[in-house]
N, C-alpha and C positions, 0 to 999 in steps of 0.2 A: 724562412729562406732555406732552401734545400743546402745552398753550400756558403751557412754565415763564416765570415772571414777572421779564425781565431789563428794565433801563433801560441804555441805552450813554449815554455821554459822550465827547466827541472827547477821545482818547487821545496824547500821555501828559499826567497832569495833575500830574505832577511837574516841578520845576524851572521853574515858572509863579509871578508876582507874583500876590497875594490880583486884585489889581484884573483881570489876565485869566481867571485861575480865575472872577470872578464873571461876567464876559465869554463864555469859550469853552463854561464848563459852567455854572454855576447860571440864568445867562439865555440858556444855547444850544440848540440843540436836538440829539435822538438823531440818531445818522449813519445810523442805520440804519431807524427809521421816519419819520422827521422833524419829532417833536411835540414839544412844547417838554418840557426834559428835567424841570424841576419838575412840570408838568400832568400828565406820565404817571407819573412815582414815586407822586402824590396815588389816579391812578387804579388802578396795580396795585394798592397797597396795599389798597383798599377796594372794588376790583369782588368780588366774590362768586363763590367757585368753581362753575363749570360741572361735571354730571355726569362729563362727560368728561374733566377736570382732576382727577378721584380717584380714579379706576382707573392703579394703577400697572403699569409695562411694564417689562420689560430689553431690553438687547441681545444676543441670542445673540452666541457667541464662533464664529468663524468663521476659519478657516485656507486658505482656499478649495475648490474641489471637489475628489474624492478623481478623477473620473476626467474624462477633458475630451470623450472620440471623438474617432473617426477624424479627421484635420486635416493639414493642411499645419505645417510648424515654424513659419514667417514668420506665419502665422496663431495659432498658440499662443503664440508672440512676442509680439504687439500683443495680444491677450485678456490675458495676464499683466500687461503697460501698462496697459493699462484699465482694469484692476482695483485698480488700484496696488500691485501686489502685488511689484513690483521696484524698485530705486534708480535705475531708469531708464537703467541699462547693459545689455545685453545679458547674459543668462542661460543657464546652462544648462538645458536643459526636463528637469525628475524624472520621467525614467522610470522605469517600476516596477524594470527592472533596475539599472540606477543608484542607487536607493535601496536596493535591496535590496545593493547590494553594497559602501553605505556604515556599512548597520547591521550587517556582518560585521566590520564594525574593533573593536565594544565585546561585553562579554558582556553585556550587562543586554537585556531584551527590549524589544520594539518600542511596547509598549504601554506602558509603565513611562511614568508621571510624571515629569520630569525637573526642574521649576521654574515660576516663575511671574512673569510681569512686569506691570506698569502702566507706562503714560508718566508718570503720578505718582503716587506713593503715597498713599491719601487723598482724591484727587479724581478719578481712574478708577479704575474696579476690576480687578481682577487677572485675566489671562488666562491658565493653566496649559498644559502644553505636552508631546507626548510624547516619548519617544524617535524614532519615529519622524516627528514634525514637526520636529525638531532637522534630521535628516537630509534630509529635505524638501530644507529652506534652506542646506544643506550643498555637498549637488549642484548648487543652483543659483547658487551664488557658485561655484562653479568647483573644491571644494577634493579633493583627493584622501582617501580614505578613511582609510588614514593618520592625515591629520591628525583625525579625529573625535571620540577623546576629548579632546581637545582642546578643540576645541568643544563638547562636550559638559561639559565642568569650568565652562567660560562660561556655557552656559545652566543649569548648576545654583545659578551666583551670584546667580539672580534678579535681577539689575540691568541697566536697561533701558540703550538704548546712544543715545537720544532723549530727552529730557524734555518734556514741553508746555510748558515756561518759555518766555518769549516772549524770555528770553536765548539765546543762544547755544555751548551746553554741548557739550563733547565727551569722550568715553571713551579710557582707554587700559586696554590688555592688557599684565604683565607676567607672562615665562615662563620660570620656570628648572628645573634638571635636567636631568637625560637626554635629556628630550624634544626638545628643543632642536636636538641632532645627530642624535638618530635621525632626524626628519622634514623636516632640513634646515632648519632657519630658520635669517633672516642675522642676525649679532650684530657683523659685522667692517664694513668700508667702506658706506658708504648704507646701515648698520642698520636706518632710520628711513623710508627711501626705497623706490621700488617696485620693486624687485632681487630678490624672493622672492617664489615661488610661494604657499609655506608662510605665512609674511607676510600677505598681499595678501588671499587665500581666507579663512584664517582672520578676519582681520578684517570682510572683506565679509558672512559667514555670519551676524555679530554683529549687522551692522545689519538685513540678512533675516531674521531671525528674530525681531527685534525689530515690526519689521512687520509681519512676518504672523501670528505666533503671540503678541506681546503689544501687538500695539493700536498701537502707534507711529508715529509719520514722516507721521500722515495731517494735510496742511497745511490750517490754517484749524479744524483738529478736536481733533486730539490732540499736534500741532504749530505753536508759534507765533513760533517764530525771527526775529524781526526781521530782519536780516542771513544767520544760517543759516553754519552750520560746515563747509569742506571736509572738515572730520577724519572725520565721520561718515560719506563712502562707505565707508574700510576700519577705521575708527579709528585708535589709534596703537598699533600691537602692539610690544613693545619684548621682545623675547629679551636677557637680561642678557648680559653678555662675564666668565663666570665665568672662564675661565682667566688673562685680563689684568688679574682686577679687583684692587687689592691689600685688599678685604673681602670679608667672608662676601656672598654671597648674601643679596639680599631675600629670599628665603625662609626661608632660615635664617635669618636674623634676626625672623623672626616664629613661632617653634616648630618648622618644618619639617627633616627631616633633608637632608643634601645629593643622596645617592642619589632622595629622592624630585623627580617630576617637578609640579610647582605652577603655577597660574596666579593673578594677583593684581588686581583692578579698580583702577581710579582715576576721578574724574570730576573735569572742571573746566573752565578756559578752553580747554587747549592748551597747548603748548608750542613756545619760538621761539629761535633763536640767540640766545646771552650778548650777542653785540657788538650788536645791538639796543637793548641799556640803556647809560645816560649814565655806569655805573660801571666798564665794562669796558671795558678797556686793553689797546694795545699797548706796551710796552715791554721794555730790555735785560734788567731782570730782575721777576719775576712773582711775586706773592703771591695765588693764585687761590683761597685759602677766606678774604681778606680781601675780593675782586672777590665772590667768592660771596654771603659775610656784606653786605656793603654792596646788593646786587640785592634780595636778601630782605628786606632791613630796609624796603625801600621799595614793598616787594610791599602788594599790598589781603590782605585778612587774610582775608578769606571761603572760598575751599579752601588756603590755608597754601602753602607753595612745593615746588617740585618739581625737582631736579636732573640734568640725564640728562648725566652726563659720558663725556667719552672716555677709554680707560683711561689715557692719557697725562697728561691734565691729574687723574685718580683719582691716581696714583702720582708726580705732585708735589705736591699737596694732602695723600697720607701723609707722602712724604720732608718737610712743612711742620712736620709735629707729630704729627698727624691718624692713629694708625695703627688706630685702629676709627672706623667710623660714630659710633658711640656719641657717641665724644669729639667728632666735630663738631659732629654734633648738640647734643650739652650748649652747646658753642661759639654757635652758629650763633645759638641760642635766647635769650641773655643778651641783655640790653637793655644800652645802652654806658652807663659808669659805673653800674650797679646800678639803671639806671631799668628799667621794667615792658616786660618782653620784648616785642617785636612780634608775637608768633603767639599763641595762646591756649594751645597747650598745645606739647610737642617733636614729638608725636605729626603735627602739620601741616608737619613736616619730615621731606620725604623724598628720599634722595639713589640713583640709581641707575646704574650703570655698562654701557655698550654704544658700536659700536663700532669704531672702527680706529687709531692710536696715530701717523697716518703727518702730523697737524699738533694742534695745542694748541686745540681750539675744543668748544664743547659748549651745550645748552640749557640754558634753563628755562623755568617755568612755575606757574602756581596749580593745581597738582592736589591731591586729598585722596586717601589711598586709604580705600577701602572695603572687600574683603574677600579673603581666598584660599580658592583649592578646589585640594586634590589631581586632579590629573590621571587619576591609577592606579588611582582610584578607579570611572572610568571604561573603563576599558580592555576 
């Protein structure tokens, strides 16, 4: 609609007494046209649609042009900027050989359907995406072909790695099985850190492709971060440390067999060292799934808590008691004395192992997860 009928109000109108509320907005004006914001609610409501107000439009979905010509690099550089069709790092430019030699890592064809995203569900609509647009953004996060089904298990989750929430949301990747060691990702010392190729690429590809093939990251449009998340250049890829964990694999724990190679969503705040919170301690001797239980209890309950230990502090939290997930979770979940648990369901506790064993420290955070996709499936 050429002229849809919004009214603004100086923003935020939460955590305001009645008396500014009648102050800032009911007797303020719009910031943006600057009529008084009652006079023009009276007005939108009852001006009378214009012919050209009832003829509806879309927006084509757009991935940008298939071919650029002849050009200098530094020049397909800044065009790609311009467009905003980058995270504003440097790229590598998809060349047809390059693409072509990153859709020889999967068998599915290039033209195949692969998923579909929105920055929100319900209030943008959904932009679908091929295999070969996956690839696209592949190459241009830097990632080796290798890592492609990989990426390709991501962008079949349909979940975008951006939201338009004017919060501050960020994504993490978890990846277990095989895959793991065949393509080299780090699981040992700075798991979590930019120490891997594998790592870095894969997660970058997450956000490019979120941008360019579902609509995402455009600020002021389809993004409204107040503050805005480092996590979301590469996100948080998180390769579990199965060999040091003393539990099954997230994967296995959600149906998958171990040989298979799986990738898993999560969304939420982030994730940030334990010794952060007022309940984590240094002491001679440690009870760290009571330091745990005690962080969580005092967690916000909106994506439920999230655990990324090191296997060292995983395998004193088992020698505790603890020797499945399960039983912690069961644990973790009770409310003290039989009061009304702090999470809404067990399902908002999630605990995950990665990695190096060489001191006693580990994160958290409010993540939820949201889904898995076999990897192999991609292949």
């Amino acid at each position: 609609m050429p002229h849809l009928r919004f009214t603004f109000v100086k923003s935020p109108v939460w955590g305001k007494t009645p008396e500014q509320l009648q102050k800032d907005v009911i007797e303020g004006k719009d910031p943006i046209s600057g009529k008084p914001v009652m006079r023009e609610i009276v007005e939108e409501l009852t001006a009378p649609l214009a012919d050209e107000d009832k003829a509806t439009r879309t927006i084509p979905q757009s991935a940008g042009p298939d071919h650029f010509g002849p050009d200098t690099a530094d020049n397909l550089q800044r065009l790609f900027e311009e467009k905003g069709m980058t995270d504003h790092l440097p790229i590598v430019l998809p060349t047809e050989e390059k693409v072509e030699a990153m859709l020889k890592a999967t068998s599915h064809k290039a033209d195949e359907i692969v998923g579909k995203i929105s920055p929100t569900p319900g209030v943008f609509e959904y932009w679908s995406y091929t295999v070969k647009q996956v690839a696209v953004n592949a190459v241009m996060a830097g990632a080796d072909p290798k890592y492609f089904p990989v990426i390709l298990a991501i962008a079949a989750a349909g979940k975008e790695s951006m939201s338009s929430s004017d919060n501050s949301f960020a994504e993490a990747v978890v990846i277990n099985g095989p895959i793991r060691d065949e393509i080299g990702l780090n699981y040992g010392i700075g798991a979590l850190g930019p120490f891997s190729h594998a790592n870095a690429t894969i997660g970058r590809a997450y956000t490019l492709l979120s941008i360019n093939a579902g609509n995402c990251g455009k600020v002021g449009e389809t993004y409204m971060g107040v503050i805005g998340n480092p996590a979301n250049y590469t996100n948080i890829v998180i390769a579990e440390n199965e060999k040091e964990s003393p539990w099954k694999p997230f994967s296995v724990r959600h149906g998958f067999k171990p040989e298979e190679s799986v990738v898993s969503i999560f969304e939420g705040w982030g994730v940030i060292s334990a010794k952060n919170s007022k309940y984590a301690v240094w002491q001679k001797e440690m009870n760290f799934a009571q330091e745990l239980k005690n962080i969580f209890d005092d967690q916000d309950q909106l994506f439920g808590g999230i655990a990324v230990l090191s296997p060292a502090v995983a395998n004193y939290i088992k020698d505790e008691g603890y020797d499945t997930v399960d039983k912690l979770t069961d644990w973790l979940y009770q409310g003290p004395d039989g009061a009304k648990p702090h999470f809404w369901s067990k399902a908002q506790i999630n605990i995950l192992v990665t990695g190096s064993s060489n001191n006693l420290y580990w994160d958290y955070g409010g993540m939820r997860y949201v889904k898995s996709v076999s990897v192999d499936t991609w292949r």
